[in-house]
SERO-4910 file (N, C-alpha, C, O; in steps of 0.05 Angstrom, whole numbers):
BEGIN
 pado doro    nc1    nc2    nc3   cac1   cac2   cac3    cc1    cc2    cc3    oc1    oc2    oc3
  Unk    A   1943   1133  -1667   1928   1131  -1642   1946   1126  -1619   1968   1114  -1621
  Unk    A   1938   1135  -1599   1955   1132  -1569   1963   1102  -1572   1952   1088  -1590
  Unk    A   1982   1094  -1555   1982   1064  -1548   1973   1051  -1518   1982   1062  -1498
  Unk    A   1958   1029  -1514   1957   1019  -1496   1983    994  -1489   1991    975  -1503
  Unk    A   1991   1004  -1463   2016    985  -1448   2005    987  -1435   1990   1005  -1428
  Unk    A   2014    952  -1422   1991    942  -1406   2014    918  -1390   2024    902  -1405
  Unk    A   2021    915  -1364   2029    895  -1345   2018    879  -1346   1994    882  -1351
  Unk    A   2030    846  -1341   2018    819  -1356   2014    810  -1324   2007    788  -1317
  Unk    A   2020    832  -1306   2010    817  -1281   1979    837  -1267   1971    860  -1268
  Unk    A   1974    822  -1259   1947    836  -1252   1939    856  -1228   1929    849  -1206
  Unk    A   1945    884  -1240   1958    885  -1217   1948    930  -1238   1963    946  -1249
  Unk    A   1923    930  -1232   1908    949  -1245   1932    975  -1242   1946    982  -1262
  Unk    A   1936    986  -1221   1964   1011  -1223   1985   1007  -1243   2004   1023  -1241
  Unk    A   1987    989  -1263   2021    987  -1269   2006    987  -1298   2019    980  -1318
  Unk    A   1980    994  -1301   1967    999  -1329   1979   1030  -1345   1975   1051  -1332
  Unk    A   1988   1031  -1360   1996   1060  -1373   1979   1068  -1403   1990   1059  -1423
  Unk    A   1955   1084  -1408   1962   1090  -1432   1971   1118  -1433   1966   1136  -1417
  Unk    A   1987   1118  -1457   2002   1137  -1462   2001   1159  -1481   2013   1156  -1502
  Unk    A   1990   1180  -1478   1986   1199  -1505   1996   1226  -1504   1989   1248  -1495
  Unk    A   2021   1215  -1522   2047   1234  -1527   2029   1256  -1544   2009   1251  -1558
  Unk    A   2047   1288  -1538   2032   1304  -1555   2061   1319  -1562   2079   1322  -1545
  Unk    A   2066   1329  -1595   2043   1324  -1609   2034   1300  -1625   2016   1296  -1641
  Unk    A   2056   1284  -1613   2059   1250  -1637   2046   1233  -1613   2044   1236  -1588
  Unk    A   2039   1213  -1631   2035   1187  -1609   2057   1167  -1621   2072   1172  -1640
  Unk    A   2054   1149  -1610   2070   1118  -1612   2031   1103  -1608   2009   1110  -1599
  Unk    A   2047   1075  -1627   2022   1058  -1632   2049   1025  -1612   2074   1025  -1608
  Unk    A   2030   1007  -1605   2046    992  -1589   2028    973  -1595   2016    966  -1575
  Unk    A   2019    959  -1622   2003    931  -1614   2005    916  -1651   1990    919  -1670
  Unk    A   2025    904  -1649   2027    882  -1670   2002    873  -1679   1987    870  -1660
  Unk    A   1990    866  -1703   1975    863  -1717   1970    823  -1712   1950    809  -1715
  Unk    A   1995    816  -1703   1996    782  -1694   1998    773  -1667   2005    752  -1657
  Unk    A   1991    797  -1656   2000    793  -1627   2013    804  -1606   2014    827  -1613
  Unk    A   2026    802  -1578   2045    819  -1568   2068    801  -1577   2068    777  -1578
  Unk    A   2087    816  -1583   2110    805  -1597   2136    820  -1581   2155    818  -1597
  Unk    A   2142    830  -1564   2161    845  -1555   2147    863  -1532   2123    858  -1526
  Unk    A   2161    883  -1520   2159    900  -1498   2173    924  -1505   2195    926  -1516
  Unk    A   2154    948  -1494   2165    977  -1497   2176    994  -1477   2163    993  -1457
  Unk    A   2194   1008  -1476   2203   1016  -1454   2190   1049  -1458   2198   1066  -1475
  Unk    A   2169   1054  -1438   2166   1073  -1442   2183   1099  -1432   2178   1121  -1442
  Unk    A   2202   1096  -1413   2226   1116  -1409   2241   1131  -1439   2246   1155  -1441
  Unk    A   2245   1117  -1453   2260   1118  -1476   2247   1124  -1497   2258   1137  -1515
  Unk    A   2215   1114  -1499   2201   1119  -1530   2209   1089  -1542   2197   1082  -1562
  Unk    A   2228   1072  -1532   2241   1053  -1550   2223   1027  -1548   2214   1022  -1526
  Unk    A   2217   1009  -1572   2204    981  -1575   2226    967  -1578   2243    973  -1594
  Unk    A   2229    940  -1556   2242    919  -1565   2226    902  -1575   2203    904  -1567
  Unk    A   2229    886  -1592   2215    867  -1606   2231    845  -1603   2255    848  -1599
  Unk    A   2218    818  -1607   2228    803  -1617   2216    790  -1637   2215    765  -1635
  Unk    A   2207    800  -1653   2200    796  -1682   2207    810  -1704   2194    820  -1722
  Unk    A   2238    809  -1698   2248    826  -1721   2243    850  -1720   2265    855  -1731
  Unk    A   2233    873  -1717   2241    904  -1701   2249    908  -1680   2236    907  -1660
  Unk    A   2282    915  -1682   2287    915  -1649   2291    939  -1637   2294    939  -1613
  Unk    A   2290    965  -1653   2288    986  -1643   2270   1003  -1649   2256    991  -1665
  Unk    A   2258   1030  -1645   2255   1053  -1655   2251   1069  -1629   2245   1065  -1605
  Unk    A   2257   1088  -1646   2260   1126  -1626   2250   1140  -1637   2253   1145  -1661
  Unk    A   2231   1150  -1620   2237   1175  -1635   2232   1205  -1606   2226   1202  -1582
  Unk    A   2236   1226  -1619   2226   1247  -1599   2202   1255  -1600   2191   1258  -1621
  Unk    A   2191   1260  -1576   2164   1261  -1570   2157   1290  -1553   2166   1287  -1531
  Unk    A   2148   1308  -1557   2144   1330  -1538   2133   1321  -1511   2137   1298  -1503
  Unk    A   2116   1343  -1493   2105   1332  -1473   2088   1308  -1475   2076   1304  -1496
  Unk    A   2085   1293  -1454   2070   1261  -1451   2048   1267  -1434   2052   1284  -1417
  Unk    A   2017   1251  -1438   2011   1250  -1421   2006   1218  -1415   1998   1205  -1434
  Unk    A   2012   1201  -1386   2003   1185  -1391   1973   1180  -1370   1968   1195  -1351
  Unk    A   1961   1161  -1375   1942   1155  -1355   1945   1136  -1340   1958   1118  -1351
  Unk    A   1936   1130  -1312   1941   1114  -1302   1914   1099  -1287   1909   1107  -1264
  Unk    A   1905   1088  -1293   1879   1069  -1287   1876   1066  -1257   1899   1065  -1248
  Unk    A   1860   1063  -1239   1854   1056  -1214   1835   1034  -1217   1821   1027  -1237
  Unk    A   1837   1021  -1189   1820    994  -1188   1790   1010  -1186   1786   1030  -1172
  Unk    A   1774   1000  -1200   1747    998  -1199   1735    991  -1181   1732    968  -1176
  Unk    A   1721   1017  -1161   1707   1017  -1133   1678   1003  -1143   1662    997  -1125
  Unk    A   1674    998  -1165   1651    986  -1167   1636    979  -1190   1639    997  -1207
  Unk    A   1622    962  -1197   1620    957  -1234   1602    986  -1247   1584   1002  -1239
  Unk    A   1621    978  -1274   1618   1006  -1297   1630   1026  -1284   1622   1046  -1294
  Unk    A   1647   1031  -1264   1656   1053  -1255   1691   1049  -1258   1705   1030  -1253
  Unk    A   1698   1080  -1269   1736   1077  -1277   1749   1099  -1267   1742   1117  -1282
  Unk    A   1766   1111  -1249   1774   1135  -1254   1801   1127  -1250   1809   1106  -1241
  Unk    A   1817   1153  -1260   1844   1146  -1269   1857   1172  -1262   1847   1195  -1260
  Unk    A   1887   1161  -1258   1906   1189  -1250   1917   1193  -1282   1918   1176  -1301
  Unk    A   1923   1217  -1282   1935   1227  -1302   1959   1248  -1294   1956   1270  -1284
  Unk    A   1985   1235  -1302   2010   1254  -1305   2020   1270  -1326   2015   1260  -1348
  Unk    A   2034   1295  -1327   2058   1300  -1350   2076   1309  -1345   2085   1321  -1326
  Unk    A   2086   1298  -1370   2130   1297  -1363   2127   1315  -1390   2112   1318  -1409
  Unk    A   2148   1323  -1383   2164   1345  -1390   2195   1345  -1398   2207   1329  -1384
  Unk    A   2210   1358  -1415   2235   1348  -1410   2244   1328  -1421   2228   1312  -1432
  Unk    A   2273   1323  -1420   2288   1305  -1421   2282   1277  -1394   2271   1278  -1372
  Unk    A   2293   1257  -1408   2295   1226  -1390   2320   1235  -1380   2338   1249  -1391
  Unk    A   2316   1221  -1350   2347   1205  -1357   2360   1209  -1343   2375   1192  -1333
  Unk    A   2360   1241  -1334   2381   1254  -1318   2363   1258  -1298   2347   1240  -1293
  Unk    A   2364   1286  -1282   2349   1295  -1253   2320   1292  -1267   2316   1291  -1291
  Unk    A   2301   1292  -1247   2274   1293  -1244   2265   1303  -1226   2274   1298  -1203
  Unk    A   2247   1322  -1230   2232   1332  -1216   2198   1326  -1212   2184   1329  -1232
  Unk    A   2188   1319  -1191   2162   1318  -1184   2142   1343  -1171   2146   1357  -1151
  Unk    A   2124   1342  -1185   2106   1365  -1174   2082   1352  -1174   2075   1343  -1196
  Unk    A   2060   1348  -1147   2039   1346  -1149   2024   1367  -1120   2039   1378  -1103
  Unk    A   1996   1369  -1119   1986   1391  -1110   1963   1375  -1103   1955   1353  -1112
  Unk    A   1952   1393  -1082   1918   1379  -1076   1916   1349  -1075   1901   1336  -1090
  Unk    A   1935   1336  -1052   1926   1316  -1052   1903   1312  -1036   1888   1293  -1040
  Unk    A   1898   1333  -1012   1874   1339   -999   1849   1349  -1021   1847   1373  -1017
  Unk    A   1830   1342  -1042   1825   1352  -1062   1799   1371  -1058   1778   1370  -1072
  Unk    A   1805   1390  -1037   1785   1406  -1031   1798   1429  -1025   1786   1450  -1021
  Unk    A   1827   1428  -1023   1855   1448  -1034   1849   1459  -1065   1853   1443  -1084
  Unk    A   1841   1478  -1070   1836   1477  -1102   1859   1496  -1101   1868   1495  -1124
  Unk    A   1873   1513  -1086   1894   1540  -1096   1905   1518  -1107   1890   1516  -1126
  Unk    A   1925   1493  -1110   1944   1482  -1117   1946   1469  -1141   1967   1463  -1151
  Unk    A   1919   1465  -1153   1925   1448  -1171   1911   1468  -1193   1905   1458  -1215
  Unk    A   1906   1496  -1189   1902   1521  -1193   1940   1533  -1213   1945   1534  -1237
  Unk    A   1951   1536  -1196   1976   1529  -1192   1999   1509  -1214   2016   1514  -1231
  Unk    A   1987   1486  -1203   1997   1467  -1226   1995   1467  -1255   2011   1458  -1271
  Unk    A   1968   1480  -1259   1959   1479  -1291   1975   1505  -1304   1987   1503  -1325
  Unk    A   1973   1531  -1287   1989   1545  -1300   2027   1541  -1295   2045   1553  -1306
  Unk    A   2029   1523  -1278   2058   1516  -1293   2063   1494  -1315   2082   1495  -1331
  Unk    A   2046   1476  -1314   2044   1468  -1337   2051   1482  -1364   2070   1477  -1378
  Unk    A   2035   1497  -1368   2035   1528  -1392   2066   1534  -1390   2079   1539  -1410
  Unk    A   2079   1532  -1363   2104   1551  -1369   2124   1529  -1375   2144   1537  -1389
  Unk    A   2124   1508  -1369   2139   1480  -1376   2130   1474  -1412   2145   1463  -1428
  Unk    A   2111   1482  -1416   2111   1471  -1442   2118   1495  -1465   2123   1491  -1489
  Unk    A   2119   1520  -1451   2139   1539  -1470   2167   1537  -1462   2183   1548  -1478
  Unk    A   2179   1527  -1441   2206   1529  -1438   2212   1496  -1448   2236   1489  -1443
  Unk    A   2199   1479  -1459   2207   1455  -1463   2207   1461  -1497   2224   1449  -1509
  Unk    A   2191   1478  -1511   2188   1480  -1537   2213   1503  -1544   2220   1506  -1568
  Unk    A   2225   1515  -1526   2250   1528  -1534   2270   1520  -1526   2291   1533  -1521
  Unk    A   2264   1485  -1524   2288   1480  -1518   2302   1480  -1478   2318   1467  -1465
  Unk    A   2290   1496  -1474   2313   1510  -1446   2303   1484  -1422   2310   1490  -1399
  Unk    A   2292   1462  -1423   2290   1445  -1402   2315   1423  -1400   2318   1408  -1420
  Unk    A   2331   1422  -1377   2352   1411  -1375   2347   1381  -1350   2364   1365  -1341
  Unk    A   2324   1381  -1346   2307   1359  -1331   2285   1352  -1328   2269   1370  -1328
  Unk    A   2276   1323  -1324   2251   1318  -1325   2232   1331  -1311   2232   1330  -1286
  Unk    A   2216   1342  -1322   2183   1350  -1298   2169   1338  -1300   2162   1333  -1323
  Unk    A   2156   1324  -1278   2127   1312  -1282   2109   1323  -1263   2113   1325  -1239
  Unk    A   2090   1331  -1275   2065   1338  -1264   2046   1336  -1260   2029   1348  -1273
  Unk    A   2038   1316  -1235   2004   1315  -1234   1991   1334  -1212   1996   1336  -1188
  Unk    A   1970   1348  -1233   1953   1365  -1226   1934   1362  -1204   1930   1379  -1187
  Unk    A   1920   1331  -1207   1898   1325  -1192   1914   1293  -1184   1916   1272  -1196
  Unk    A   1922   1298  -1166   1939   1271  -1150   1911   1256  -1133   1912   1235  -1120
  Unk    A   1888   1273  -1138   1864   1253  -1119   1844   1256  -1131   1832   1277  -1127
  Unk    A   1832   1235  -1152   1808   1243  -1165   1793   1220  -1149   1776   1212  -1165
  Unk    A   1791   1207  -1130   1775   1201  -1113   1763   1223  -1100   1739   1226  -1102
  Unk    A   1775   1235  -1088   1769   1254  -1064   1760   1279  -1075   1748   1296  -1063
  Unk    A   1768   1279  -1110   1749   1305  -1125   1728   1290  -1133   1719   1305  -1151
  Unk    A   1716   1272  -1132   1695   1265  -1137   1668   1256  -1113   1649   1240  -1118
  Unk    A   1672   1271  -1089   1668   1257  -1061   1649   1287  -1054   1660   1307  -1044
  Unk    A   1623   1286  -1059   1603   1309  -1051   1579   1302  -1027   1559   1291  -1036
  Unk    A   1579   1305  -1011   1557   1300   -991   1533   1325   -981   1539   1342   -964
  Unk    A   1516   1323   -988   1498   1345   -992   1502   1376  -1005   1494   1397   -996
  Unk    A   1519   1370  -1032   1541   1400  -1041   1557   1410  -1032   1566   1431  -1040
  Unk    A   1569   1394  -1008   1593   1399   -999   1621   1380  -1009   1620   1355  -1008
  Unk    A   1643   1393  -1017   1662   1372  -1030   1674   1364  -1000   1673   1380   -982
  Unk    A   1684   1340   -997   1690   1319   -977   1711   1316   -995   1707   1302  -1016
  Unk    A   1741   1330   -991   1767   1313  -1008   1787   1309   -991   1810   1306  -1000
  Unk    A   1782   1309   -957   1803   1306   -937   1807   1284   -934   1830   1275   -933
  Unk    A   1783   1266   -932   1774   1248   -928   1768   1227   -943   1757   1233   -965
  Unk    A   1770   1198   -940   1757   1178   -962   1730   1169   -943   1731   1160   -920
  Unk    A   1709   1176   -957   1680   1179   -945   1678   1148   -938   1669   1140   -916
  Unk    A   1689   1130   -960   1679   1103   -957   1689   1088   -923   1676   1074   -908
  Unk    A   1723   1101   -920   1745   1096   -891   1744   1108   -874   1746   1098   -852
  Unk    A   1739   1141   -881   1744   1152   -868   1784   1167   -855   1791   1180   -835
  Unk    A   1800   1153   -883   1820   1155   -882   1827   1179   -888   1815   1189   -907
  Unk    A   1844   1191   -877   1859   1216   -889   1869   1209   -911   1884   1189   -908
  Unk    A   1868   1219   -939   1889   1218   -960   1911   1221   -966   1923   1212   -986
  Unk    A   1924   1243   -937   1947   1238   -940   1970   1230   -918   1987   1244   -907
  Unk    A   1963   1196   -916   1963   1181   -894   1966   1147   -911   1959   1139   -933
  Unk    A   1981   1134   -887   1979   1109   -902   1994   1100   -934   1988   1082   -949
  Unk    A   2013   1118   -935   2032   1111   -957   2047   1088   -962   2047   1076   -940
  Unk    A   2058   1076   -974   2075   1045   -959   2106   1064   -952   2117   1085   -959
  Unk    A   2109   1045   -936   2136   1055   -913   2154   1042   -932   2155   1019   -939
  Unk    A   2167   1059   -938   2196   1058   -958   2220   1035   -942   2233   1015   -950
  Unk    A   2217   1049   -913   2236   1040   -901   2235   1013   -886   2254   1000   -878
  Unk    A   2207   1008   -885   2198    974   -882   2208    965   -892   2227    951   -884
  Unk    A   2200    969   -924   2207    954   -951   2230    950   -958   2237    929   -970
  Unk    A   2245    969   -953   2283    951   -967   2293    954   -948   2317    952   -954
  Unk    A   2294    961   -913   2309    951   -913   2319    923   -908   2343    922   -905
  Unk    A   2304    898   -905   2312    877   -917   2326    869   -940   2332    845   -943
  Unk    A   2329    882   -953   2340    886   -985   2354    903   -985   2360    905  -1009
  Unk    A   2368    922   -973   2379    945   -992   2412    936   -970   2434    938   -981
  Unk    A   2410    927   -944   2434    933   -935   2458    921   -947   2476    938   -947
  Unk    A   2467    896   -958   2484    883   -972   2494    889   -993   2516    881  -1001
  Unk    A   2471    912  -1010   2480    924  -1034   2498    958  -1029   2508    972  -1047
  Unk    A   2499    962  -1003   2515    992  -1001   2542    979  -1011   2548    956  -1015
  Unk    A   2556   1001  -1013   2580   1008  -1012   2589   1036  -1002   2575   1051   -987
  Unk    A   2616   1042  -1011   2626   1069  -1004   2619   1088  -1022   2621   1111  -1015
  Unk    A   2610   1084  -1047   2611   1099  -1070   2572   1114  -1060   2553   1101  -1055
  Unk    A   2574   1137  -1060   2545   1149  -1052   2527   1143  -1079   2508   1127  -1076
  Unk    A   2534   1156  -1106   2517   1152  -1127   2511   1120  -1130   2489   1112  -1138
  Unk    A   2529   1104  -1123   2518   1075  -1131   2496   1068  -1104   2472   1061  -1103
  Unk    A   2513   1073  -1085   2481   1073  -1063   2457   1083  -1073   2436   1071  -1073
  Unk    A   2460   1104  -1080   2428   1122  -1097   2418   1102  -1115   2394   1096  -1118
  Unk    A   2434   1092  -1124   2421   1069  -1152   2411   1052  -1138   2388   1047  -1145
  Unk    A   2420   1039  -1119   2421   1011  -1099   2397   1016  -1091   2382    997  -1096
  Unk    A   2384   1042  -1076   2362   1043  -1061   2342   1052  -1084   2322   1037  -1084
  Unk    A   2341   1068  -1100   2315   1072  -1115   2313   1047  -1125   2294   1035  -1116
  Unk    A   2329   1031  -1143   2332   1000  -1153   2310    973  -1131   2293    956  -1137
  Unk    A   2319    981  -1110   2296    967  -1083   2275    988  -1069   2265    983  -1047
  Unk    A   2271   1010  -1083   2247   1021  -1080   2232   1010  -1103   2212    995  -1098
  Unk    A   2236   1013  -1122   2222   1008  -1151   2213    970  -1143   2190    964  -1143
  Unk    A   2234    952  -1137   2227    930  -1133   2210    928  -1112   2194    910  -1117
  Unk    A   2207    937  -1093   2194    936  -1072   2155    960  -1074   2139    967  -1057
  Unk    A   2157    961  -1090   2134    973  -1108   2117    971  -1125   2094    979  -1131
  Unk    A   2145    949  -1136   2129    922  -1166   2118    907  -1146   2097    899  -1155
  Unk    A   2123    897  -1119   2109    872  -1106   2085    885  -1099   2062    877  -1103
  Unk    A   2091    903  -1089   2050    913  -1081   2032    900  -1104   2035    900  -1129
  Unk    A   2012    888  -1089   1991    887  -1101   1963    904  -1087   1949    897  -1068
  Unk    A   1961    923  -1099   1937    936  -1090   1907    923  -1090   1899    907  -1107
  Unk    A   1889    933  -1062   1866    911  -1062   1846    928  -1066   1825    915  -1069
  Unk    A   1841    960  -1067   1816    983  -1069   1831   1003  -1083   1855   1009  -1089
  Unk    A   1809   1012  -1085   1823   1048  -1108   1834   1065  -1096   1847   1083  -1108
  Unk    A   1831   1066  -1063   1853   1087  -1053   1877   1071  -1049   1896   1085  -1041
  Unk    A   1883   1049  -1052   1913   1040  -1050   1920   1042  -1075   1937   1059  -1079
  Unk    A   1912   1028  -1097   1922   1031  -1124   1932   1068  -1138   1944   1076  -1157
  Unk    A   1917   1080  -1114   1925   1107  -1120   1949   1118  -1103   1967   1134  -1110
  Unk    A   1944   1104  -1075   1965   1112  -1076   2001   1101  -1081   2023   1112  -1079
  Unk    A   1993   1078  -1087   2007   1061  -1104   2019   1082  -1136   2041   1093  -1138
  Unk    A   2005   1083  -1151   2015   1102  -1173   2027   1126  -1172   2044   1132  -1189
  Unk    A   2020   1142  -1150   2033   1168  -1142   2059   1152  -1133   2079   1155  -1147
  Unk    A   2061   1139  -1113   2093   1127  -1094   2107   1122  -1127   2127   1136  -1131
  Unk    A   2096   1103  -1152   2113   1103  -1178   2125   1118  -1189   2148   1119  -1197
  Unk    A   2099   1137  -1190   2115   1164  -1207   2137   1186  -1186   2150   1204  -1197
  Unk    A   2139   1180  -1158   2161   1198  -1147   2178   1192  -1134   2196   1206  -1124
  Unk    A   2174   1164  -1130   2196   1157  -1117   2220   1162  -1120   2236   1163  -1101
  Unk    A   2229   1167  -1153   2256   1171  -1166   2266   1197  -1170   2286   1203  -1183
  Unk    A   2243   1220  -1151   2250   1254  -1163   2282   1247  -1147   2291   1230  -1131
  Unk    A   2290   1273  -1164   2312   1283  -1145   2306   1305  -1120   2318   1307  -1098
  Unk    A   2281   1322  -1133   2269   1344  -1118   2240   1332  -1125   2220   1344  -1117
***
């Protein structure tokens, strides 16, 4: 069965489950949480005596939960990676306006072509791909008309209101430069990523767009 990983802070965006295809990984001790998984790697640390395993996994999908606009109600982003960890990454998402349909039109048939060039082997970097980067705004109809420019509830543009990168570290990032460029690169995604764990999202269009800023902050392209 897929595994549920789950952040011990409360904090609904940083929820992952994960369902690797064509294998899954299982992530829940029979006594408890006993250790932490890194899902970059496939790898479980434990500290209960299993301290590793790997294995390779084809394409991933994971899900990513949004805060609940309201009781019994869930919707969730969903990504896939592709590829190798580790090295370059690439990000692709489409239709964040979700009344754009050519794009995420688009996305699904590259998907298809990522998952035959990943099964022969020939992918030399990560892809991730989310198709539907706004399932708020695909879910947003007002008399049969789709409304996906807009958040009906704000009136916010969707694609507006991101957190400012550059607010955020630079209180943090200037002391860590140096001369060396690649260690700067590390320095600043390192206080993007930290500066990303502190958000705490308070509605489902922040927690969304909270999850999208996770998954791309680190492309190369």
């Amino acid at each position: 069965p897929a595994g549920d990983i789950e952040s011990h802070q409360a904090v609904p965006s940083k929820r992952l489950r994960i369902e690797p295809e064509p294998f899954c990984i299982a992530i829940r001790p029979a006594f408890g949480y006993c250790g932490a998984a890194d899902v970059q790697s496939n790898t479980i640390h434990s500290m209960c005596g299993v301290h590793e395993r790997r294995q390779k996994i084809a394409m991933q999908k994971k899900i990513h939960p949004l805060i609940a606009p309201s009781l019994g109600t869930e919707r969730t982003l969903t990504s896939f990676h592709y590829g190798p960890e580790g090295g370059q990454k690439v990000y692709v998402q489409s239709s964040l306006h979700a009344d754009e349909l050519p794009g995420m039109l688009v996305a699904w048939e590259l998907r298809r072509k990522l998952a035959a060039l990943e099964a022969a082997g020939k992918l030399k970097a990560e892809f991730v791909v989310v198709p539907v980067p706004n399932p708020i705004g695909l879910n947003q109809h007002v008399l049969g008309q789709l409304i996906g420019r807009f958040e009906t509830n704000t009136a916010t543009n969707f694609n507006r209101n991101f957190y400012n990168f550059a607010a955020l570290i630079s209180p943090r990032i200037e002391g860590r430069l140096t001369g060396d460029a690649d260690a700067n690169l590390r320095a600043v995604r390192q206080a993007m990523r930290e500066a990303l764990d502190a958000q705490t999202p308070r509605t489902e269009l922040e927690s969304q767009r909270l999850a999208l800023q996770r998954l791309s902050f680190d492309a190369d392209i």
